[in-house]
N, C-alpha and C positions, 0 to 999 in steps of 0.2 A: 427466385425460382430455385427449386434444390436441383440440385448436381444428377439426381438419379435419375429425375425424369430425364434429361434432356435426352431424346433419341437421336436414329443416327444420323437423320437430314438435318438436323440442329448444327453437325458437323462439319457438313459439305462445304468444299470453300465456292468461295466467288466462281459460276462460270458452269455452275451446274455438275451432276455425277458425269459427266462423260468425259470430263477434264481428269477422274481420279482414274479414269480406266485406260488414258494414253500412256505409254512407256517414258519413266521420266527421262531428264533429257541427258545423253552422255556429255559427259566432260571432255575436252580431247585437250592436251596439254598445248600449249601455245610455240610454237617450233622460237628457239632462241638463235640471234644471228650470232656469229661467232665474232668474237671478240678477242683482239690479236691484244698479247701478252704485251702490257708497257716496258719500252726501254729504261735498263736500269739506270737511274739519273744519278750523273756524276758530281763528284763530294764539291769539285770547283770547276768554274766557268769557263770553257776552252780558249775565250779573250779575257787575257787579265788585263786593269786597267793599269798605264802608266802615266811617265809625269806630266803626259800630252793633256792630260785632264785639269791640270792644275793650271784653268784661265781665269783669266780675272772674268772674262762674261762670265764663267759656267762657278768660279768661288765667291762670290764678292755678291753682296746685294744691292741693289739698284741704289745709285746713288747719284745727285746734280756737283758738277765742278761745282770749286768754290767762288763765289764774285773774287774779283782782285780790285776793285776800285769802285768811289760811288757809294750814295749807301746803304746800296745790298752789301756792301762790302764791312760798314758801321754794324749794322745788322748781325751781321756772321760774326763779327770779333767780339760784341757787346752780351752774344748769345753764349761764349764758346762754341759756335758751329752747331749749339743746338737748333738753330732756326738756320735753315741755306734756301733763298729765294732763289739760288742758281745766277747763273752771270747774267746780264744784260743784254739787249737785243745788240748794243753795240759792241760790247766783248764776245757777242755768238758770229757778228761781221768779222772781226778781227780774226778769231780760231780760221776762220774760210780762206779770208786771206792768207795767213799762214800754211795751211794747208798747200794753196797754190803755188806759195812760194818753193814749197817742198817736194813739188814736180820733180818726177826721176827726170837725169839725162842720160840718154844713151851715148856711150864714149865721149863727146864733149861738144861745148857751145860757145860759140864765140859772138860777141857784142858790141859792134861797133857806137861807141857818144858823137853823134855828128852836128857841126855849126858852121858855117861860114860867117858867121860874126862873132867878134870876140867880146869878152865882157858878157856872157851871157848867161854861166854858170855849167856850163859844159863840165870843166873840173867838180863842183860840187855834186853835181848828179852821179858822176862816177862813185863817187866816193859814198856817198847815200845809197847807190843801189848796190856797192856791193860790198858794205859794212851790210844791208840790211840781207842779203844772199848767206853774206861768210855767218850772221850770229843765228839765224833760222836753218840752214842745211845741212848736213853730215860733211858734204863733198869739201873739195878744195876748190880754192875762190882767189885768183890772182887778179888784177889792175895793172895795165900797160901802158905807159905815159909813153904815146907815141905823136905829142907833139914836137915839132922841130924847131921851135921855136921857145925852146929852154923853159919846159915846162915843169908845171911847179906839184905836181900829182905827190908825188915821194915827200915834200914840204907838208904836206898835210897829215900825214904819221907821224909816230917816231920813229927817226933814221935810226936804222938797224944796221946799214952797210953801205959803205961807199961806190958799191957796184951799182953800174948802172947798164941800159941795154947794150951797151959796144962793148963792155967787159963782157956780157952775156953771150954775145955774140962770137969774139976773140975767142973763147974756154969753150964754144955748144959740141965743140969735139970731144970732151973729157966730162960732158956734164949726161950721165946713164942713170943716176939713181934723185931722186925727188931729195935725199938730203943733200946733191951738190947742188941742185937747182937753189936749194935754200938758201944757201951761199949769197946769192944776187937777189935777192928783197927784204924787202922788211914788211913784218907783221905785226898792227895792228890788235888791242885788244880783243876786237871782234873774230881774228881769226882772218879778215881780207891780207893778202900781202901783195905787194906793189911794189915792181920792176919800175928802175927809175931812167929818166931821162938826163943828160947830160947838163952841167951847167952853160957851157960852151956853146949857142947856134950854129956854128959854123962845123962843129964836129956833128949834131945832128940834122941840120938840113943834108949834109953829104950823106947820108945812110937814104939809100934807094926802096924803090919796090922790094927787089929779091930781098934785102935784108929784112926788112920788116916782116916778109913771111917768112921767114928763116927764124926768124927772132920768134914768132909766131908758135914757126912748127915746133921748138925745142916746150915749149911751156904744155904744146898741146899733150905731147907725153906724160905729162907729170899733174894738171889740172884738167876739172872737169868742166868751169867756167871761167872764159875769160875775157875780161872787158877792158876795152882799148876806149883809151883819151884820146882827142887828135885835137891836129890845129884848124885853121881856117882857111888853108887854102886848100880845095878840095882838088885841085887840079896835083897838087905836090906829089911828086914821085911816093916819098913813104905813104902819105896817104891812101894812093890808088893800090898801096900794096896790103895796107886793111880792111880795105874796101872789098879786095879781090877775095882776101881770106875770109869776112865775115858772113856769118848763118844769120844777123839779125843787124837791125839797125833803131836807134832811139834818137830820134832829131830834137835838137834841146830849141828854144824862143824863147825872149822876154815878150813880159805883156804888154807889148808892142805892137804900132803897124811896119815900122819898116822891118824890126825883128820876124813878124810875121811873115812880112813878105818875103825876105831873103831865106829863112826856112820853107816856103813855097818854093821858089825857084830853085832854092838845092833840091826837091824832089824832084821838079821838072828835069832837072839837068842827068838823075840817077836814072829818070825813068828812060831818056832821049840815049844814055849811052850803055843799057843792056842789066841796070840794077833794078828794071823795073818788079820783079819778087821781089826783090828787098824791101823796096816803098811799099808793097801791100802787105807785107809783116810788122812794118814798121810801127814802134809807139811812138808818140808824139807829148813834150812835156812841155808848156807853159808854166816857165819859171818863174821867180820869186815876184806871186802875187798877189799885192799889197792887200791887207782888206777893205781902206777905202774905196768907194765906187770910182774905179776909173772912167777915164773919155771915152777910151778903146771898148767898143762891142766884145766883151773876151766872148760872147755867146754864140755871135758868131765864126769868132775865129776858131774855136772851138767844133763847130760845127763844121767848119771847111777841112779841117784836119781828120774830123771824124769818117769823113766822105773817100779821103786819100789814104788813110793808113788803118791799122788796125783794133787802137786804141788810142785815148789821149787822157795825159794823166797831168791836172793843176796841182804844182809845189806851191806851196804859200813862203813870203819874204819870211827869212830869221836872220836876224842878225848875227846869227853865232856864223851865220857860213859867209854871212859880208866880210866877214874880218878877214877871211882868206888865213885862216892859222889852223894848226891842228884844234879837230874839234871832236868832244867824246861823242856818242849817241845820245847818252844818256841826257847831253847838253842842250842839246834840240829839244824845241816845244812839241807836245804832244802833236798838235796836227802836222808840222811836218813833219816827223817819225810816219805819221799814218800814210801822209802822202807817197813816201819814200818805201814803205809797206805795199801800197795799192801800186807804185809804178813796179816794183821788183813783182809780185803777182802779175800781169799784164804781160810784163817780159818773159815769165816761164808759163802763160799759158801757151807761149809758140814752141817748147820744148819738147812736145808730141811732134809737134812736121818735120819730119824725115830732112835735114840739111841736104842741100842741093850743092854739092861741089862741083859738080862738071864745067859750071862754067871758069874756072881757074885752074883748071890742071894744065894748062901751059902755063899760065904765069909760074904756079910750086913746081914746073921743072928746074926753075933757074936756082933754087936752091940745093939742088941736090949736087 
């Protein structure tokens, strides 16, 4: 079609002529909201970072401990630590233990080892639980040979000094600072140190009640945990004066029945004369046993102790602690290290409950 014909209805757009004869449509400008001036952004950060930043969670990237034993442990050495399977379900039990071990104490704890029969390992437990206290804890960790019956606790280190508690006791007027206290023990690789008893019986059956909490209160100044050896007679003056001081009690048995029983009947006896908190804090250890199947039900002896105290922890027999000689840690077979682990755990989970002194504030009058 040529261009010149097209007329002017050719034109018209969509909507018909009467759309070209409405007034087109005004525009009216769109009202703008006001928009407040940006703050001028400063050159540096009003919080600068310090060296609080520099953690190992927030620097360090994920990474698993190393195994230490076992052969994840072949594994990581064989790799260079390019390959780390991470420790063992029984190295991640151990870290927990340790952990428990490492329970705060608030100002301090005292630990009475109880037995009315002798021969039963009472000394060795002391010694196991707080060689295994002094090498896993910050704090300081003493051992009290307060048997009167010329106890051999001190024999089991090496003797660092000829003082023993009556010397301790003679000087606790002149003893103000932890390095005179040092004076009177000997220390142990592990960092335990142990206040000794007399060779003499007759000079410590004479040391009373008052003394032993006398003897007590000087070390409480200076240590955060302390644990007392005793003898076998629980009626004995010095005894009842451990007894009166302690926050905690761990009753030792062979795996035995009259063992058993006469550790039954010393609860009874603590429960009949006003130590009954003590018996229900109390850990309970069944001593060195054997791994053949014994006669004795330990399962239920075990279970009867479970019922009266708060825990019970089986020591298995070593011979290194038959011998009654100084003996390293390192000496001891794995599972009793672990045993001696799980009983010192046990012992500091009772180191949250608030110690209950009231009922001995008359006996610590006679010391002052």
């Amino acid at each position: 079609m040529d261009r010149s014909t097209v007329n002017d209805e050719a034109l018209v757009p969509l909507g018909g002529s009467e759309a070209l004869a409405q007034d087109p449509p005004v525009l009216r400008p769109v009202p703008q909201q006001a928009v407040e001036a940006p703050e001028p952004r400063s050159e540096r950060p009003t919080t600068l970072p310090t060296e609080a930043a520099f953690t190992e969670e927030r620097m360090l990237r994920d990474r698993k401990a190393a195994p230490r034993s076992g052969w994840r442990r072949s594994v990581y050495a064989a790799t260079g630590g390019a390959v780390n399977l991470g420790p063992s379900s029984r190295e991640l039990d151990e870290f927990d233990l340790i952990a428990r071990v490492k329970a705060p104490i608030t100002g301090s704890r005292r630990v009475a080892v109880i037995s009315r029969k002798g021969g039963v390992g009472k000394t060795s437990t002391v010694l196991g639980l707080g060689h295994t206290f002094a090498a896993h804890r910050g704090d300081r960790v003493v051992a009290l040979d307060g048997n009167p019956d010329a106890g051999s606790l001190a024999y089991r280190v090496r003797r660092e000094t000829a003082a023993t508690v009556t010397s301790l006791l003679a000087d606790r007027d002149r003893i103000e600072r932890y390095s005179d206290v040092r004076g009177y023990t000997s220390q142990a690789p592990t960092r335990l140190e142990v206040v000794a008893s007399d060779n003499d019986p007759t000079i410590t059956q004479a040391l009373a009640e008052a003394d032993y909490l006398a003897a007590i209160d000087v070390l409480d100044r200076h240590y955060n945990l302390i644990l007392c050896d005793t003898g076998t007679g629980i009626l004995d003056s010095g005894i009842q004066g451990i007894l009166a001081a302690a926050d905690q009690l761990v009753v030792v048995m062979p795996p035995a029945l009259d063992g058993a029983r006469v550790a039954s009947g010393t609860l009874d006896w603590l429960e009949q004369h006003g130590y009954g908190r003590l018996v229900g804090e109390a850990v309970a250890v069944v001593n060195a046993v054997r791994p053949t199947r014994p006669l004795l039900a330990l399962e239920q002896v075990t279970e009867h102790f479970a019922g009266r105290c708060r825990q019970v922890v089986t020591v298995p027999f070593d011979a290194h602690l038959e011998a009654g000689t100084q003996t390293s840690v390192e000496d001891l077979r794995p599972a009793t290290r672990r045993a001696y682990l799980q009983l010192a755990a046990a012992v500091a989970d009772g180191f949250d409950r608030t110690p209950d002194r009231e009922h001995r504030t008359d006996r610590e009058r006679l010391t002052r």
